[in-house]
C-alpha positions as CSV (number, residue, x, y, z in Angstrom):
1,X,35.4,-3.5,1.1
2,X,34.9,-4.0,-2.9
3,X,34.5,0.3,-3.9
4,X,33.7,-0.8,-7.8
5,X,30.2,-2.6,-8.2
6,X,28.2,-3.2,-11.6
7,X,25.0,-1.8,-9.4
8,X,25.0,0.0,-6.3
9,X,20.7,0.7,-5.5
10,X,20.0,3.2,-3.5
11,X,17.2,2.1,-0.8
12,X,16.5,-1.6,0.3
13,X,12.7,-1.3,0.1
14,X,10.6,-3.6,-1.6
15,X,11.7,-2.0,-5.1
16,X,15.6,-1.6,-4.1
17,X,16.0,-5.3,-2.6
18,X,13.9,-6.8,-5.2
19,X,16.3,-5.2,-8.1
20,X,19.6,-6.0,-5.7
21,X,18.9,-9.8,-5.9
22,X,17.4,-10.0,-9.3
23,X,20.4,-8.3,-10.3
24,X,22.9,-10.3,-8.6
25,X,21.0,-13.1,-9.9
26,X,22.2,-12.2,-13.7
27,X,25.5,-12.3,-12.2
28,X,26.0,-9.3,-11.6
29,X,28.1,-7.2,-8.8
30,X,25.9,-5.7,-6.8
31,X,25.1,-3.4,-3.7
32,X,23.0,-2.1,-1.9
33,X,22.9,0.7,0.7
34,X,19.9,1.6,3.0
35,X,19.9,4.0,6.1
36,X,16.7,1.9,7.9
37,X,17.5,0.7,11.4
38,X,15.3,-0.2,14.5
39,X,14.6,0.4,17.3
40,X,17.8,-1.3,18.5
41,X,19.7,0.6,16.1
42,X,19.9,-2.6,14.0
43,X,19.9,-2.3,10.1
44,X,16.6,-2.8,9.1
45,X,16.7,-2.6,5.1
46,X,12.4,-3.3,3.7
47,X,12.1,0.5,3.6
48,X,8.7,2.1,4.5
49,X,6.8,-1.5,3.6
50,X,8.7,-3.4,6.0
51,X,9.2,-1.1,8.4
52,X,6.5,1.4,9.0
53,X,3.7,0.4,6.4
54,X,2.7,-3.0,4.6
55,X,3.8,-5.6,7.2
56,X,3.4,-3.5,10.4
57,X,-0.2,-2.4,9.7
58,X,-1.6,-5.5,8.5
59,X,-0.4,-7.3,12.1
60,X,-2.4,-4.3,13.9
61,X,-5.1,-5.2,11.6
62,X,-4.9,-8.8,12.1
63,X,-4.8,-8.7,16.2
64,X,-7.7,-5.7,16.2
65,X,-9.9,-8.0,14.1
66,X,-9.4,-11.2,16.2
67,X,-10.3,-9.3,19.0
68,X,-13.4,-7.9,17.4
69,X,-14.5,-11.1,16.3
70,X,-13.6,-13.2,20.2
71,X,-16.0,-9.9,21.4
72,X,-18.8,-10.1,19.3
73,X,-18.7,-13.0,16.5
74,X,-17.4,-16.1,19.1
75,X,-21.1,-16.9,20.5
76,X,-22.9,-17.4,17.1
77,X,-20.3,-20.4,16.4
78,X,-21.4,-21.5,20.2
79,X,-17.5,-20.1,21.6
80,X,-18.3,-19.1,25.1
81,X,-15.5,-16.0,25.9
82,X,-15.9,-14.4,29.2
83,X,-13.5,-11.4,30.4
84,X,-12.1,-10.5,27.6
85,X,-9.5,-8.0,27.5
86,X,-6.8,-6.0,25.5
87,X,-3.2,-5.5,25.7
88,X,-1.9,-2.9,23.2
89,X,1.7,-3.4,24.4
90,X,1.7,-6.8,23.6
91,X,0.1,-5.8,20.2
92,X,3.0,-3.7,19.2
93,X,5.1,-6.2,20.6
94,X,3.8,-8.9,18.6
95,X,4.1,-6.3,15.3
96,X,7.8,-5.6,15.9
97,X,8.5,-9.6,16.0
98,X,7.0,-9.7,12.8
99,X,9.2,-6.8,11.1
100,X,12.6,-8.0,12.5
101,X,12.0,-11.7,10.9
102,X,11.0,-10.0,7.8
103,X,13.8,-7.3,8.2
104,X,16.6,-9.9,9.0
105,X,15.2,-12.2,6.2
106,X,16.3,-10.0,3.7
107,X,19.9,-9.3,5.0
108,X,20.0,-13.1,4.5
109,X,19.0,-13.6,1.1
110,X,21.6,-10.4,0.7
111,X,24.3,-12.8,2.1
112,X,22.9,-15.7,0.0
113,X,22.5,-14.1,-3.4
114,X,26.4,-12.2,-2.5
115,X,24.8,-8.7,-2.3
116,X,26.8,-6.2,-0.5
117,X,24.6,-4.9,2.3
118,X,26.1,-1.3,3.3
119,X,23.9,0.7,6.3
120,X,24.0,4.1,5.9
121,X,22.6,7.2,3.6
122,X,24.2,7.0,0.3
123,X,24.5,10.5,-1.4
124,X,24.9,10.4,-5.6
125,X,28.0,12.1,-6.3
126,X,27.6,12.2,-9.8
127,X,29.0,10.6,-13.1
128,X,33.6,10.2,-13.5
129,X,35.2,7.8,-16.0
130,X,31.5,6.5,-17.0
131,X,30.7,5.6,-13.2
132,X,28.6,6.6,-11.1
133,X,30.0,8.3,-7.6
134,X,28.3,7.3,-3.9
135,X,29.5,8.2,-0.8
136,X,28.7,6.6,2.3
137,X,29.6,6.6,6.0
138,X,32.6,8.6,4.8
139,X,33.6,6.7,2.4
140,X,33.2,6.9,-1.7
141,X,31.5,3.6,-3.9
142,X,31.6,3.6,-7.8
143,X,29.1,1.8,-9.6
144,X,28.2,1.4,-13.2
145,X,24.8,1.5,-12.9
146,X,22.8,3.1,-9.9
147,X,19.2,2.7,-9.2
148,X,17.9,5.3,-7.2
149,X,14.7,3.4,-4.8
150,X,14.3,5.7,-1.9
151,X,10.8,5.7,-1.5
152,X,8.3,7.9,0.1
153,X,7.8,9.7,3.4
154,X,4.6,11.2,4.8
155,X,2.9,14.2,3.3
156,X,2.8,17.1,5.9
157,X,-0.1,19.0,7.2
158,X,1.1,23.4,6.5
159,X,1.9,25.0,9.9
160,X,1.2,21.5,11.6
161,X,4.4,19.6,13.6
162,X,4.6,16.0,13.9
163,X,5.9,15.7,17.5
164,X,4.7,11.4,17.3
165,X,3.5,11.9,21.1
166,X,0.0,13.8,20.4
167,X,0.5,14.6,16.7
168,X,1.5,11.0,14.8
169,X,2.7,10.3,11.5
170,X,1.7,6.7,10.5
171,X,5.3,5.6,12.2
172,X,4.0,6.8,15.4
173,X,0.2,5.6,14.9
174,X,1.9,2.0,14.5
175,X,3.6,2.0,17.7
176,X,1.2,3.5,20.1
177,X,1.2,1.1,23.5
178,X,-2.2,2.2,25.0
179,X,-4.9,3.0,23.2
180,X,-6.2,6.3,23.1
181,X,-9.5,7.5,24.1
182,X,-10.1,9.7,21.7
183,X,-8.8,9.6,18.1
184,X,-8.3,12.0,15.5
185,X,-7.4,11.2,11.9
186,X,-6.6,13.5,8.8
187,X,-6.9,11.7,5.4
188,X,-9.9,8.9,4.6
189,X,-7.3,7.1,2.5
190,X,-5.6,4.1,2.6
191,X,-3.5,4.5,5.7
192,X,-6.2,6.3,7.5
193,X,-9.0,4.0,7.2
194,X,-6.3,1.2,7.8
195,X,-5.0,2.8,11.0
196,X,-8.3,4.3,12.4
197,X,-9.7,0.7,12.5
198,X,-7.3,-0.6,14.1
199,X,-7.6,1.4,17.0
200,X,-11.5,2.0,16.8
201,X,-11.7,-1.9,16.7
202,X,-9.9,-2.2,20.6
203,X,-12.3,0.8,21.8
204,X,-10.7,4.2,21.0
205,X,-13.5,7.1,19.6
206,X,-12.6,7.8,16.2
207,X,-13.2,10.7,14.2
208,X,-12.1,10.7,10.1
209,X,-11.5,14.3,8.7
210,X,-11.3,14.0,4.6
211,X,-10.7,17.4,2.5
212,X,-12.1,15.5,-0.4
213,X,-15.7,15.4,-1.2
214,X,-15.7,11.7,-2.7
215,X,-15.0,8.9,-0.6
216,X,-13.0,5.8,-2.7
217,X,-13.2,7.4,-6.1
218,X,-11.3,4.6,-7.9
219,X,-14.6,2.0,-7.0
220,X,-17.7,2.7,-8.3
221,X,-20.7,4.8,-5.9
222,X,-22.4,1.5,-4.9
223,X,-18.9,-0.4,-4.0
224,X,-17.9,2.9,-2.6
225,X,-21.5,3.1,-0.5
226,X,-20.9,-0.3,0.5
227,X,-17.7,0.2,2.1
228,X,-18.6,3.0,3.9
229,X,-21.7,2.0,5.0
230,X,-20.1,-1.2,6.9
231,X,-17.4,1.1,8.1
232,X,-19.7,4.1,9.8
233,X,-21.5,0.5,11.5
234,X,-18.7,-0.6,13.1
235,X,-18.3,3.0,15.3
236,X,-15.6,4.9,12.4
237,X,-17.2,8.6,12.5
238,X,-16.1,10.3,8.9
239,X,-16.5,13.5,7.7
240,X,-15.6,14.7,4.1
241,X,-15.5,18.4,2.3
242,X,-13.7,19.2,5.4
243,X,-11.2,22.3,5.6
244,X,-8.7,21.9,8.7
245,X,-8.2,25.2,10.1
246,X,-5.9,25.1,12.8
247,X,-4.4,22.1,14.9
248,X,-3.0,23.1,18.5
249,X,-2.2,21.2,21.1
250,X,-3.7,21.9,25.1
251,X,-2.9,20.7,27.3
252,X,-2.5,16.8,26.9
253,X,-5.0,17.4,23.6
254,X,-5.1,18.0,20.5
255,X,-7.7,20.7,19.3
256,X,-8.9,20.5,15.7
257,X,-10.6,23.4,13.8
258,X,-12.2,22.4,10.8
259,X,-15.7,23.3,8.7
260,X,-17.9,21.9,6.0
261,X,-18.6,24.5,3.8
262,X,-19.8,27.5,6.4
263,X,-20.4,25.0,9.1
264,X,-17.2,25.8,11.6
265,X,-17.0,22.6,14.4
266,X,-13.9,21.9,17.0
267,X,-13.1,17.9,17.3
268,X,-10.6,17.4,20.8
269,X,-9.3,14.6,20.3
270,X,-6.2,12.4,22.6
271,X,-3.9,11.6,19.8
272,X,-4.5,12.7,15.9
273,X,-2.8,11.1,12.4
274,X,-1.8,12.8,9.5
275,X,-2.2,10.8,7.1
276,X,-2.6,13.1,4.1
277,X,-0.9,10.6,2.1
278,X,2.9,10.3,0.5
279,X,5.8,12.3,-1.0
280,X,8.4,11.1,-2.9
281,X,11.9,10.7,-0.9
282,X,14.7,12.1,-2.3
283,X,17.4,11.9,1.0
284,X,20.9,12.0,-1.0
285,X,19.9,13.0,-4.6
286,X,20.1,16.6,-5.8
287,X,18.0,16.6,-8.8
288,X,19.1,20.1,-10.0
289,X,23.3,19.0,-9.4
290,X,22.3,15.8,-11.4
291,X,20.6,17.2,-14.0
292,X,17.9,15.6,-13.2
293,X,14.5,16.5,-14.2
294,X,11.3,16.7,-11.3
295,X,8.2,15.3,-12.1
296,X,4.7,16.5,-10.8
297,X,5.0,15.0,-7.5
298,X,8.7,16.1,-6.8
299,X,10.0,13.1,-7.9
300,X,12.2,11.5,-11.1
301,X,11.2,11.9,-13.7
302,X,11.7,8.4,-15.9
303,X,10.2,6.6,-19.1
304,X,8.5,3.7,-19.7
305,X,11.8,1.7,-18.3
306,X,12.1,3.7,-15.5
307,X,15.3,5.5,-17.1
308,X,16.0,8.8,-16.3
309,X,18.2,9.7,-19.0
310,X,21.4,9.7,-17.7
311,X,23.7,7.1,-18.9
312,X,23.1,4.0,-16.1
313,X,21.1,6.1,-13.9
314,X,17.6,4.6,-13.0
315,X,14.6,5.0,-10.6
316,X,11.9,2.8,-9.8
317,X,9.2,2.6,-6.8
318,X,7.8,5.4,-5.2
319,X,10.4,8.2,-6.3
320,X,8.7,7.7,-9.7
321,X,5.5,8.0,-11.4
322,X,2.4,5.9,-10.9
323,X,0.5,4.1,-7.8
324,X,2.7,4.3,-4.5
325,X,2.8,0.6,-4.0
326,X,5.5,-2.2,-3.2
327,X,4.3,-4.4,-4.9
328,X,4.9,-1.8,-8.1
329,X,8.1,-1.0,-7.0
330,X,9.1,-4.2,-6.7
331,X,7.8,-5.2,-10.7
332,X,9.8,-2.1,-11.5
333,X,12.9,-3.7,-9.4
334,X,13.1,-6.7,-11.6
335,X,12.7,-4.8,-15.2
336,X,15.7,-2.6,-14.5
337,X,18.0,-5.0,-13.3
338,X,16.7,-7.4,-16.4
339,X,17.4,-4.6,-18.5
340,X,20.9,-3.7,-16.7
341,X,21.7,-7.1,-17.5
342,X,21.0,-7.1,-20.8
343,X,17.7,-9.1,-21.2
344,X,14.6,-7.7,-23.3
345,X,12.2,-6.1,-20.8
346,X,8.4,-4.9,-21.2
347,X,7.0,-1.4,-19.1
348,X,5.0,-2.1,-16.2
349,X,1.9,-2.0,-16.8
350,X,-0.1,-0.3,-14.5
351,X,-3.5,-1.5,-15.1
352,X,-2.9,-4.8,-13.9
353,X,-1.5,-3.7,-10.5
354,X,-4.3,-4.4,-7.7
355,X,-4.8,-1.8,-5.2
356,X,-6.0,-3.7,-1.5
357,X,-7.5,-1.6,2.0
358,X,-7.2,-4.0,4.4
359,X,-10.0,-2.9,6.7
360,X,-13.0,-4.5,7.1
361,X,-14.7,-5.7,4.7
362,X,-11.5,-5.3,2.9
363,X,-11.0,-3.8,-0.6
364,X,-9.9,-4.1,-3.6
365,X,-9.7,-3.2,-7.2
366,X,-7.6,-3.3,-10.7
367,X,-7.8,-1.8,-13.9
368,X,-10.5,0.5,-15.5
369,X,-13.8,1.0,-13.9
370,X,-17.2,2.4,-14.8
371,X,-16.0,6.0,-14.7
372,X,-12.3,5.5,-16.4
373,X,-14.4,3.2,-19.4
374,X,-17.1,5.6,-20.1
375,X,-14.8,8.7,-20.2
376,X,-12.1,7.0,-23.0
377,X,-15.4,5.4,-24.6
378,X,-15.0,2.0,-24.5
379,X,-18.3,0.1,-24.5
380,X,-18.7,-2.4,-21.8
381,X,-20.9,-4.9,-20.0
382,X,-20.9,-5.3,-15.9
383,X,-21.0,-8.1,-13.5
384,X,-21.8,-8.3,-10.2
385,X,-22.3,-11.0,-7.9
386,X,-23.3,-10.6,-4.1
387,X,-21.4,-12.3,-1.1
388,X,-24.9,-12.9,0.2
389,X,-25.4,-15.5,-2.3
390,X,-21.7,-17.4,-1.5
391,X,-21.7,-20.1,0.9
392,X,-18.4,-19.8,2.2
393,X,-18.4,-16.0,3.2
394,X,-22.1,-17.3,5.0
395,X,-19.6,-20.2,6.7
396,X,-17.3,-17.5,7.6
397,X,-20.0,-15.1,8.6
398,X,-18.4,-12.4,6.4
399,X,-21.3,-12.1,3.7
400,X,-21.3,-8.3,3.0
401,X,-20.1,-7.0,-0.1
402,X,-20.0,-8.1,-3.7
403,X,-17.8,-9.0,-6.9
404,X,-17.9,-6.5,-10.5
405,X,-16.6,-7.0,-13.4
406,X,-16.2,-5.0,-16.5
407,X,-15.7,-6.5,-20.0
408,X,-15.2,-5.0,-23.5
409,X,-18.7,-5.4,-24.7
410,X,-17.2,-6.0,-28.3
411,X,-14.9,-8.6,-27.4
412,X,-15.7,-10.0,-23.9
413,X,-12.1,-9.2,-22.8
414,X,-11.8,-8.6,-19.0
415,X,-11.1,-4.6,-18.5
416,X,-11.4,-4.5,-14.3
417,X,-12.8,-5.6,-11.5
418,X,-13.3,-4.6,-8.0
419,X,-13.9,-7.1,-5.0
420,X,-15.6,-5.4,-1.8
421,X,-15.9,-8.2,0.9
422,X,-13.7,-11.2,2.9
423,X,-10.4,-11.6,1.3
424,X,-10.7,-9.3,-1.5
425,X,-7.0,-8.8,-1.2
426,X,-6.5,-12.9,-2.4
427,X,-9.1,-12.6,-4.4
428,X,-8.4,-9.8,-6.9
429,X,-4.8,-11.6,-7.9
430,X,-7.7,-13.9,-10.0
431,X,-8.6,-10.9,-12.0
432,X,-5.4,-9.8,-11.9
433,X,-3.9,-12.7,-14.0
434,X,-6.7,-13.0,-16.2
435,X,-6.5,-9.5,-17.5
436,X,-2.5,-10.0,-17.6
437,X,-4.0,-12.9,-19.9
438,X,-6.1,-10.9,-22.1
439,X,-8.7,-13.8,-20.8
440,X,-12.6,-13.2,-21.3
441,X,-15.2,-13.4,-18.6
442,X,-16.3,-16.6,-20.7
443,X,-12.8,-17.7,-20.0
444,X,-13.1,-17.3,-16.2
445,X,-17.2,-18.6,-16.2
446,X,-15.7,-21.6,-18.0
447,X,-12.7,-22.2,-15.5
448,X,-14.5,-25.0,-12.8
449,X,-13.7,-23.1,-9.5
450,X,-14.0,-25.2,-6.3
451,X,-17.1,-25.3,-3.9
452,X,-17.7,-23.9,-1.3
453,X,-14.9,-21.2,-2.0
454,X,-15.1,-17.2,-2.0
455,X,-13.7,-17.3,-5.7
456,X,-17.0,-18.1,-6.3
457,X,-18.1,-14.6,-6.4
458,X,-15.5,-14.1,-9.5
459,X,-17.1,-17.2,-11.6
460,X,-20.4,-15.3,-10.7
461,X,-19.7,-12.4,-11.8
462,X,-18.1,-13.5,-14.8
463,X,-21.1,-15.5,-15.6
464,X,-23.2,-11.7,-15.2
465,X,-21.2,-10.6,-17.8
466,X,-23.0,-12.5,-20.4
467,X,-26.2,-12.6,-18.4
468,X,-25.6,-16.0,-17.5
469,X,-25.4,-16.1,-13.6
470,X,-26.6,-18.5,-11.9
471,X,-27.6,-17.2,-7.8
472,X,-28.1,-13.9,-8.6
């Protein structure tokens, strides 16, 4: 095997593949090593995303919903469904059918683009003779440049063992076969609202622990209210300004102590997630051997470019700074290997990268908000438009939830938006490009958007900017 590359990344994740091809795209030498495998034992590059996150959750979502909606939506649209039933099994094994295309996908656009695919744990040697030293499955790789994309792992609970039989990391939530009675879930973020609907969707009791006080602090209280109001209806039990005392198991349960304020209660529970969010992932880089220097999280610490400093050494995705999201890493992917290869490059920006919950109604936001504006003092107008008033989301039956948008009130310039309601995750990438646009909400009231659509709710609110809406 080639031993000299011009880029050897470290991690095939959404960031690492994504800077592998680009860069082998420039014409460049490239490869890139990643220690994911299934549950064959097949390489499985994607990362966390792939793997255990992105595309695994959404099927779960996906089949919970369907069911959901054959059980109690089917007989307004005049569907007759008798006997309906549930097959977790064939859930999962409809989910792991979905990975390994995606998974096997990318080890063919390796072998299309010529990147070396090597499965295994790379460890960063260091620099000699202005290369960069990786060893692998016992054997050593020199590169020129290295990008370091290892990702994240799960954040752990103090003095509490992930056994992924009783106590599940979100690995283990995704792969459950039957579904549990009884289910306990630590964290009210993204993965645990995403995960306890899936389950509370095909019948299991679920209970939501959150240690913060707030629930959705990057939307504003009435999107926030909204979400959680439509949440609690559909059975999800939450509880926030909790403190988790102790978690033992008994028996075949789990036993959580927790209280609100002086208030001590017991939750016993079948199976419990931790999902107390992320940590970066650092499996094969020393920081202190490498002179490298930790940021806040425990990751790399990088500029603007995602340069750490060190002559061809870079770092991109979740090992970095800023929001914990592929589609991040994966912008931050293409910028290094553009700048590797010698091509001008801008930062990423992170103010025009959406953040999406996909439960239901699903949500979504990007850039400043009401909170974020008022405290750096810009002044701003607000838009809002209901689903209520959309004919499509009536069509659909989905018409909870509304549209904002915020606007510089000096120059009409789109700042943010948040979308609470039926594909919200499609629907924010309109925002999206306008603000990457430096478009106005005239500029969006003025674009002719088709009817009946649920991009109506955008022209809707962009026409509230200017107290100009139409059905509201």
């Amino acid at each position: 095997m080639k031993t000299l590359f011009d880029v050897a990344v470290m991690g095939g994740g959404p960031g690492g593949y994504v800077a592998a091809l680009r860069a082998a795209q420039r014409g460049l030498t490239v490869v890139c090593i990643d220690d994911g495998v299934n549950a064959l034992g097949e390489p499985s590059p994607g990362g966390t995303c792939l793997n255990v996150g992105c595309i695994p959750s959404k099927s779960l979502l996906q089949s919970s919903e369907l069911f959901v909606q054959i059980q109690h939506e089917a007989g307004i649209h005049g569907v007759k469904v008798a006997d309906v039933s549930f097959d977790a099994a064939a859930m999962i094994q409809r989910k792991d059918a979905i990975v390994r295309r995606l998974t096997q996908g990318i080890r063919l656009l390796f072998d299309k683009n010529k990147v070396m695919h090597v499965s295994g744990l790379a460890t960063l040697q260091g620099q000699q003779d202005d290369c960069w030293q990786l060893t692998v499955n016992e054997q050593t790789i020199s590169a020129k440049n290295v990008v370091i994309a290892t990702g994240s792992q799960p954040r752990q609970l103090a003095g509490v063992t992930v056994d992924n039989t009783h106590i599940l990391d979100n690995g283990g939530a995704l792969a459950l076969t039957d579904c549990p009675v009884r289910l306990g879930v630590i964290g009210a973020g993204v993965i645990g609202l995403e995960l306890g609907s899936v389950w509370n969707r095909v019948g299991a009791q679920v209970t939501l622990l959150e240690m913060a006080e707030t629930f959705l602090p990057a939307l504003e209280p009435r999107l926030a209210g909204d979400v959680r109001k439509a949440l609690a209806a559909s059975g999800l039990e939450m509880r926030f300004g909790v403190s988790i005392d102790a978690i033992e198991r008994q028996n075949d349960e789990v036993v959580i102590r927790w209280r609100q304020g002086d208030n001590a209660q017991e939750t016993r529970v079948d199976k419990l997630i931790v999902a107390i969010g992320r940590e970066p992932r650092l499996s094969g880089v020393d920081l202190a051997a490498l002179g490298l220097v930790p940021d806040t999280r425990g990751g790399i610490d990088v500029d603007a470019l995602c340069r750490t400093g060190k002559p061809g050494l870079w770092a991109i995705g979740d090992v970095v700074r800023g929001p914990m999201l592929a589609h991040k890493a994966m912008e931050e992917g293409l910028v290094v290997a553009d700048q590797i290869a010698g091509l001008p490059v801008e930062p990423v920006n992170f103010l025009l990268i959406p953040s999406v919950i996909y439960t239901q109604p699903e949500v979504a936001w990007i850039g400043e908000n009401e909170v974020t504006l008022k405290a750096i003092g810009i002044p701003f107008t607000k838009g809002h438009s209901l689903f209520a008033g959309n004919g499509r989301a009536l069509a659909l039956g989905q018409d909870g939830g509304r549209c904002t948008l915020y606007a510089d009130k000096r120059t009409d310039r789109v700042l943010g938006g948040a979308i609470v309601g039926p594909q919200a995750s499609e629907l924010i990438n309109e925002i999206a490009l306008a603000m990457a646009f430096s478009a106005s909400g005239e500029d969006i009231a003025c674009t002719v958007h088709a009817h009946p659509t649920l991009s109506e709710v955008i022209h809707e609110a962009a026409m509230a900017l200017n107290k100009q809406a139409l059905h509201g």
